[in-house]
N, C-alpha and C positions, 0 to 999 in steps of 0.2 A: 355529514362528513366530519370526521375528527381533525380536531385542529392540529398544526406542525407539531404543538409540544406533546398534545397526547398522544400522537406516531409514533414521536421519537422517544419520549420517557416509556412512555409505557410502563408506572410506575410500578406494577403488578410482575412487569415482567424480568428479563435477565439481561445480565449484564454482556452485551457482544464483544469479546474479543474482537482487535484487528485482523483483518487476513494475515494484503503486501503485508506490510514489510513494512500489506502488503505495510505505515505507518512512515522519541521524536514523532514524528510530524505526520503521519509518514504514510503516504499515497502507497507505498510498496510494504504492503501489512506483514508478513512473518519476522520485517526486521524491527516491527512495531510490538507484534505479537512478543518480541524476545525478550523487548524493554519492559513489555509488561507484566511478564511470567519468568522470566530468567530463562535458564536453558532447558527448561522441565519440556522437552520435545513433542513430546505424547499429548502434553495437553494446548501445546501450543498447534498442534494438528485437530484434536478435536473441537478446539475453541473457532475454526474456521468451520465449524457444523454452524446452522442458526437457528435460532427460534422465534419467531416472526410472529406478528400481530395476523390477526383474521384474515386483514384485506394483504397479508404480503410484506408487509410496510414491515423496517426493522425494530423492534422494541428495544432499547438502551437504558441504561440508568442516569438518575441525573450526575452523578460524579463520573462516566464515561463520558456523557457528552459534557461535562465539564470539562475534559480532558481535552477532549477533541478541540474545542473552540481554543486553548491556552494553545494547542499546537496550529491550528488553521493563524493564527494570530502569529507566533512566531514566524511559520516557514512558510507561507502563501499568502496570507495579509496583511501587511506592514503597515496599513493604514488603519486596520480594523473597521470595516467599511460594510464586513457582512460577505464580500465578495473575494475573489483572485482573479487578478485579471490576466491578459496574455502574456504581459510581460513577468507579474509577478510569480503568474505559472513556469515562465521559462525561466527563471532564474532557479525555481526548487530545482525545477529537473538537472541543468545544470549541474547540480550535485550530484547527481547520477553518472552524467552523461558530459561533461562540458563541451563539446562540440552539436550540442544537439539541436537540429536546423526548425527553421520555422515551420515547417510543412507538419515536420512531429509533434511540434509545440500543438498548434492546432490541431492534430488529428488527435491528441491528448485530451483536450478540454472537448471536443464533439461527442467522444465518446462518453463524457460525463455530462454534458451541457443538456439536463432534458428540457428547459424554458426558453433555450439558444438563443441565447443574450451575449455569445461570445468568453463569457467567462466564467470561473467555477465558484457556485454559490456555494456560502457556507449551510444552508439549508434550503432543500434539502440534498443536494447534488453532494457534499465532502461526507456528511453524515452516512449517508447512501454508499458510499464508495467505499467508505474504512469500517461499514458495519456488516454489508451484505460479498461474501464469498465469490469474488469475481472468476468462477474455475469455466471459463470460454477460452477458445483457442486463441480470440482476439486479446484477453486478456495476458495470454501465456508468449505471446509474440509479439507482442507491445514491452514489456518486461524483462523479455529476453534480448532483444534490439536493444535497450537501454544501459542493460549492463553489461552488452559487450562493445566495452570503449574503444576498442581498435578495430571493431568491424569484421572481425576473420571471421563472424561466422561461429564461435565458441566464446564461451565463459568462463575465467578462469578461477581457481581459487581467489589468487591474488586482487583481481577484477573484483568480487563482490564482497570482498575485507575492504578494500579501497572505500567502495559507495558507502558498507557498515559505517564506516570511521567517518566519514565524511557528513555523514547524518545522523552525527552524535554520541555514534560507539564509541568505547574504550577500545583500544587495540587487541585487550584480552575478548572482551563480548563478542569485538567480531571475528576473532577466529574460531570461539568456540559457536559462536552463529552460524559461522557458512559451513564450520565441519559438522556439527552437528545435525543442521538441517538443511541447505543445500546439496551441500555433498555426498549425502546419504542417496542422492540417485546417480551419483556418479559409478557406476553400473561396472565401468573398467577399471576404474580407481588408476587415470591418469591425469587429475588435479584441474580437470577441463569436462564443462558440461557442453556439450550435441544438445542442437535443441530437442532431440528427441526424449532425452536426459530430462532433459531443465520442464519440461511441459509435466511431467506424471507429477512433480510438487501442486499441477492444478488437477490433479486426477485424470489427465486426458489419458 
């Protein structure tokens, strides 16, 4: 069995872009992807393709998972302790979301928690998360819940400028982040994603 570091360096292998945003920090890689690539769109969608060790497992480089640890340290472990625990989890989200209930918080960390220890390891559970392409519908409704801060049910422009800025953007990055790449499935071009919208950025 190979050990965590030769899982994750993989030092043979390629460097993983974040998905969210899904990513700063940043659990929701494409707004991680953006910091990391600027607005080059095209690549910032293929960079959500992976290339994976033998057994599955993600290959990174060591200056990505450098990365990754400087941001798991910022925005989920203030202790530096290796871990995020529930509280520390709800406060990133928070940033997201600032109303966002306990019940989410936890349904949050379960769905990352593979050793269910209640909290989110820095390895291999965050590693895992911001390396490997989470395009599930549970992924795409967990995400979509999050950044809609009022609940109606849609996503606005304005709503996912808000979360960008909030998680580090300049106000310029994130307008040209959510126009660029969000809103490109905004299918009627009424400045509001339907989650039917908002899911095809995970290929459903």
């Amino acid at each position: 069995m190979r050990s965590w570091l030769t899982t994750f360096l993989c030092l043979t292998g390629t460097l993983i872009a974040a998905h969210g945003l899904r990513h700063s920090a940043h659990l929701e890689k494409p707004l991680t992807d953006t910091l990391n690539h600027g607005t080059d769109y095209q690549t910032i969608f293929l960079n959500r393709q992976i290339r994976s060790a033998s057994d599955g497992l993600p290959c990174v480089s060591v200056s990505f998972l450098t990365e990754l640890k400087e941001r798991f340290v910022r925005w989920l472990d203030h202790n530096n302790d290796g871990q995020s625990t529930f509280d520390e989890v709800k406060n990133y989200i928070r940033r997201f979301k600032a109303g966002v209930t306990d019940d989410v918080v936890a349904a949050f960390i379960k769905r990352r928690d593979s050793n269910g220890n209640g909290a989110l390891d820095f390895v291999p559970e965050y590693v895992q998360d911001m390396s490997v392409p989470d395009n599930t519908p549970e992924g795409a409704t967990e995400w979509f819940r999050l950044h809609d801060t009022n609940d109606d049910g849609l996503v606005t422009q304005s709503e996912l400028e808000n979360v960008a800025i909030a998680i580090g953007m300049s106000p310029e990055d994130a307008a040209a982040t959510v126009q660029g790449y969000y809103m490109s499935s905004d299918l009627d071009k009424d400045g509001k994603l339907t989650f039917d919208e908002f899911k095809k950025l995970y290929t459903l």
